[in-house]
C-alpha positions, 0 to 999 in steps of 0.5 A: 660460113660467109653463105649460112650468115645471108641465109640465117639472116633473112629466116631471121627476118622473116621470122620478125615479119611473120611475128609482126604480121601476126600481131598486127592481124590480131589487134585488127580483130581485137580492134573490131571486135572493140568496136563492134562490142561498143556497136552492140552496147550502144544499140542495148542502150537505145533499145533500153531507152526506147522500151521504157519511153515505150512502157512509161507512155503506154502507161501514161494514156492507159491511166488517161484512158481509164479516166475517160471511161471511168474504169481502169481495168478497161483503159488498161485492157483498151491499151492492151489490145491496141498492142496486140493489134500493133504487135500482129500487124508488125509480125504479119506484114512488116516483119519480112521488110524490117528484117530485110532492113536490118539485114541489109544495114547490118551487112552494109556496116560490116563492109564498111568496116573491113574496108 
């Protein structure tokens, strides 16, 4: 009887470190999860943010523009096209390096916080 006692004792802790072991593992994911969940809603935010400076200030020299030349329709068709111009530009040249960018940042930041 004197032999099962150490034998029942050490599965029993084992059993607590396995336990702990665990839920320390889980509250490692939650925890980064957390933070990754903020990460995300912050970059939402900005994004937000600078979309509607964006829109506002495309908006605000489209009306400029429409009083320059005395038509909005053009001013607005003016700021338009310009966009597009933007917008192609960005998609055929910048895309490939911005998402390379990204990519990179994205990893480097997830390195850091498994570290």
């Amino acid at each position: 009887m004197n032999v099962d006692h150490p034998i029942n004792e050490f599965a029993d802790q084992f059993k607590q470190y396995l336990k702990t072991t665990t839920e320390i593992a889980k509250l490692e994911v939650l925890k980064r999860t957390v933070q990754m969940s903020a990460h995300l809603i912050l970059q939402f935010l900005l994004w937000g943010f600078m979309l509607l400076f964006t829109l506002l200030s495309c908006m605000a020299l489209a009306y400029y523009i429409s009083e320059v030349v005395d038509d909005k329709a053009k001013g607005f068709a003016f700021v338009a096209a310009a966009i597009g111009v933007l917008t192609l530009i960005v998609q055929l040249y910048l895309a490939k390096r911005m998402r390379a960018l990204f990519e990179t940042q994205l990893l480097r930041r997830m390195y850091q916080d498994s570290i």
